[in-house]
C-alpha positions as CSV (number, residue, x, y, z in Angstrom):
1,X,0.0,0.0,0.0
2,X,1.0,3.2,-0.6
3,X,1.6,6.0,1.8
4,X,-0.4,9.5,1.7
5,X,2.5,11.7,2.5
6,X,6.1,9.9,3.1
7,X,8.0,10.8,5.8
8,X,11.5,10.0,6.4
9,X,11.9,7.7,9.7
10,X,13.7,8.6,12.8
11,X,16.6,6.2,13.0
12,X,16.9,4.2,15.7
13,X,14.3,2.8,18.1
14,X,11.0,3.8,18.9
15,X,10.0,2.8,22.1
16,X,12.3,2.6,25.4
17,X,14.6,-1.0,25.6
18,X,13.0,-1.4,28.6
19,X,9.4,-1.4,27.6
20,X,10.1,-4.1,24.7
21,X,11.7,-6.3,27.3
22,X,9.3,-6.3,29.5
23,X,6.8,-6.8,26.3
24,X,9.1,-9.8,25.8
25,X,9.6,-11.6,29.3
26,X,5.7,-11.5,29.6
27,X,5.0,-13.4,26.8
28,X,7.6,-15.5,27.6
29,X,11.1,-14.8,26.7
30,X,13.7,-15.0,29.0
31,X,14.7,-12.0,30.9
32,X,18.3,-10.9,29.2
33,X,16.4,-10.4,25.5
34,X,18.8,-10.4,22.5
35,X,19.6,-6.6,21.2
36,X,18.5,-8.1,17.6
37,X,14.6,-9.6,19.0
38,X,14.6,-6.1,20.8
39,X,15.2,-4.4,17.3
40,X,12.8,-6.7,15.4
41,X,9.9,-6.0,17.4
42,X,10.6,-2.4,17.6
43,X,10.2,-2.3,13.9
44,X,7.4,-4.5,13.9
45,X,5.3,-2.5,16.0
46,X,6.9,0.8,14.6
47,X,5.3,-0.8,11.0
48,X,2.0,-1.7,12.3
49,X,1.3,1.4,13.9
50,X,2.2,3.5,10.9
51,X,0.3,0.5,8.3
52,X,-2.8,1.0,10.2
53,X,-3.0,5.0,10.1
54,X,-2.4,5.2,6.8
55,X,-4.9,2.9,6.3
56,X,-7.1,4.9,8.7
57,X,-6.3,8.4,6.7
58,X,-7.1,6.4,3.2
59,X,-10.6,5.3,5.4
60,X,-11.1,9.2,6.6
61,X,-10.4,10.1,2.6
62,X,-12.8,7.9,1.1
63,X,-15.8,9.7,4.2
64,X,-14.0,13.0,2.8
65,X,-12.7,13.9,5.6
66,X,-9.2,15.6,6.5
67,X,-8.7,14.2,10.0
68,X,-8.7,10.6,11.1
69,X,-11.6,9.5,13.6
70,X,-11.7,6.6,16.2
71,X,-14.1,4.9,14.2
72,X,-11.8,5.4,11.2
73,X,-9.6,3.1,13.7
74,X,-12.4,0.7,14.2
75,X,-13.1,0.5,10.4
76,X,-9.4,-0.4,9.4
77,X,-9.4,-2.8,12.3
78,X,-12.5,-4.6,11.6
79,X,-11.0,-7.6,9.8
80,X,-9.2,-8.9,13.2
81,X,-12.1,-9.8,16.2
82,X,-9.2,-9.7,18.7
83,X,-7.4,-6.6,18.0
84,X,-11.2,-4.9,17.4
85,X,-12.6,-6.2,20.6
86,X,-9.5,-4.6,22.8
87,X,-9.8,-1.0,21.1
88,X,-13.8,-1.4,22.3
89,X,-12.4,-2.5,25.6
90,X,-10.0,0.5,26.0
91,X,-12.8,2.5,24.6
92,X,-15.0,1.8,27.2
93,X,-12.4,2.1,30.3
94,X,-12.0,5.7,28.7
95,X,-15.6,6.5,29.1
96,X,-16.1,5.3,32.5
97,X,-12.6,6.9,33.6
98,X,-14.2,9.9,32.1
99,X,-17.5,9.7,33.9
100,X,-16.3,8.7,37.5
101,X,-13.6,11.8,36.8
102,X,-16.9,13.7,36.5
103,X,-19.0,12.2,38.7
104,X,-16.7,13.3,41.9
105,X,-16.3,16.8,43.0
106,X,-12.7,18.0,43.7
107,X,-13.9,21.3,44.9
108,X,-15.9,20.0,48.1
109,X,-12.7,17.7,48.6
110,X,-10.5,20.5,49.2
111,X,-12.5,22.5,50.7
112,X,-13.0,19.8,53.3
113,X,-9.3,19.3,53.5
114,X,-8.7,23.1,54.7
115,X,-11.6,23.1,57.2
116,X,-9.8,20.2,58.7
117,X,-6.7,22.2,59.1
118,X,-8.2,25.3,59.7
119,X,-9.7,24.7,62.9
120,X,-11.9,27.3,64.6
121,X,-10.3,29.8,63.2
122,X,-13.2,32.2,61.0
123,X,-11.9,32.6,57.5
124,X,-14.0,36.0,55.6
125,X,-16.5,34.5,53.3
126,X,-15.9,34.9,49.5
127,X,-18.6,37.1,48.0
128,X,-21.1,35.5,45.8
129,X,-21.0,35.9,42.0
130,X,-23.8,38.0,40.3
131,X,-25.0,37.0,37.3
132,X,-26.4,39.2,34.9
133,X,-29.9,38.5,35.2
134,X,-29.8,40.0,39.4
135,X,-29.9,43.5,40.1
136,X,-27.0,44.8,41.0
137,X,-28.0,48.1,42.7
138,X,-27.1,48.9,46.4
139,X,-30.5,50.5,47.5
């Protein structure tokens, strides 16, 4: 397949030694991995990667769109159950992430956390914010 735009590559690896090792050692290899298997699988998931958003731009192009959506993602992916069912997995840890991150109140935590330490100590109140709809008029 052809590439959109080609890019040269950075040379080198693309993701940290350490990272493809442990990669490596969970799936079974043993813990000092050869430099060589290190480099291979770098490029192999360095080609993936950059395989599957081109073919998500070409997916984007043909919807006539300039950006690349998730379900551009989803489309190229479609093919393989395994690899599709773990992006709707990740997906939907996202959203619920999102919604507990949403669903609790930081502000009442920290405010909380200072009356604690403030003791009986009376702080001034902050003044309320007037919206435009209330009069604003002293008298």
């Amino acid at each position: 397949m052809a590439e959109p735009r080609m890019r040269l590559r950075q040379k080198g690896q693309q993701f940290a030694t350490s990272d493809l090792e442990a990669f490596l050692y969970a799936f079974g290899d043993t813990p000092p991995s050869l430099p060589s298997t290190i480099r291979t699988l770098d490029e192999i998931i360095t080609d993936f990667i950059i395989e599957t958003c081109h073919e998500a731009a070409l997916c984007a192009s043909y919807s006539r769109r300039a950006k690349i959506k998730v379900d551009d993602f989803k489309f190229t992916l479609r093919k393989d159950g395994k690899k599709l069912g773990r992006v709707a997995d990740m997906l939907a840890r996202d959203a619920e992430i999102k919604n507990q991150r949403r669903g609790f109140d930081f502000e009442d935590e920290i405010k909380a956390a200072k009356d604690e330490g403030a003791g009986d100590e009376e702080r001034p109140r902050k003044r309320a914010k007037v919206t435009k709809d209330e009069d604003v008029s002293d008298g």
